[in-house]
C-alpha positions as CSV (number, residue, x, y, z in Angstrom):
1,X,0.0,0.0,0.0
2,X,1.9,2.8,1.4
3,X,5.1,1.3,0.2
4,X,8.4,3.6,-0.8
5,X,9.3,3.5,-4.6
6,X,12.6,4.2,-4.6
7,X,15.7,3.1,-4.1
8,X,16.0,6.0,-1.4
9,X,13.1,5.5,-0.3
10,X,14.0,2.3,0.7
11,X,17.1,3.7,2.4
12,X,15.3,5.7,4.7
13,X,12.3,3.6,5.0
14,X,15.3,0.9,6.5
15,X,17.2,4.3,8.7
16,X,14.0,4.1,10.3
17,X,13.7,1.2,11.4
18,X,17.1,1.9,13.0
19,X,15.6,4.5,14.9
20,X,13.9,2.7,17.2
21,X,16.1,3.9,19.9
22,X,16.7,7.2,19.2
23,X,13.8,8.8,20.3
24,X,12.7,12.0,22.3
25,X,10.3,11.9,24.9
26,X,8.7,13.6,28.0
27,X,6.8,11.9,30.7
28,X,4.1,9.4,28.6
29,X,4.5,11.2,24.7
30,X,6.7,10.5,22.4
31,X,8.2,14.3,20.9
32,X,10.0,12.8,18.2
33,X,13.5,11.0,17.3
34,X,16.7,12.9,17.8
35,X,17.3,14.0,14.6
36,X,21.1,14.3,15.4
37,X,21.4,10.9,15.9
38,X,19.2,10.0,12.7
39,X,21.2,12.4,10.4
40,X,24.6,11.1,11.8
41,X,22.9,7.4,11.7
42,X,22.3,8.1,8.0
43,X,25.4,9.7,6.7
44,X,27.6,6.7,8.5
45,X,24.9,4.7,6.3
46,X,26.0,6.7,3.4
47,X,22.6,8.0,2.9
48,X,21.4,11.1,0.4
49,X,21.0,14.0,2.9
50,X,18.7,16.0,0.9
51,X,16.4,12.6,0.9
52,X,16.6,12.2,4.2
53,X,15.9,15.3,5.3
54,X,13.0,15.7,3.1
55,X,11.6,11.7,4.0
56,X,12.4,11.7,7.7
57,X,10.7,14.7,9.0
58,X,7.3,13.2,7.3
59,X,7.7,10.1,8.6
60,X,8.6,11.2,12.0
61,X,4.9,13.3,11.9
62,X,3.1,10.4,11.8
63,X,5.1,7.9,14.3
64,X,4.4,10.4,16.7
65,X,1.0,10.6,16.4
66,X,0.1,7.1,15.7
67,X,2.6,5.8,18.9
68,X,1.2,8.9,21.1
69,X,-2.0,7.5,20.1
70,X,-1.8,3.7,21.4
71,X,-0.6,5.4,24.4
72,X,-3.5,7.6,25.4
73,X,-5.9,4.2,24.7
74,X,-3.8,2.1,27.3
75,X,-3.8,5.1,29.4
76,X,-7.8,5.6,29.0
């Protein structure tokens, strides 16, 4: 469905599975990942910059909403 079609696509659809990790967060929400850590993850990676700093802020949006989501329905 929602799959990447592109070869750097791919790449960062796989940096983010690295990211696991790497994420920001304060009390019970998840803020975000550190995007320090992600950029430095992806150059090491050898990574397009420009792709993933166009790709990564996207997909961060919505990990944050859907995780901050399953959170509030175990908190209800």
């Amino acid at each position: 469905m929602n799959q990447p079609l592109s070869l750097d696509g791919w790449q960062v659809w796989d940096l983010v599975g690295r990211l696991g990790g790497q994420m920001r967060v304060a009390g019970k929400a998840v803020l975000g990942w550190d995007m320090g850590a992600a950029f430095g993850l992806s150059r090491a990676l050898g990574l397009n910059p420009m792709v993933v700093a166009e790709l990564l802020p996207e997909l961060e949006a919505v990990m944050v909403r859907r995780i901050n989501e399953k959170i509030g329905e175990t908190d209800g």
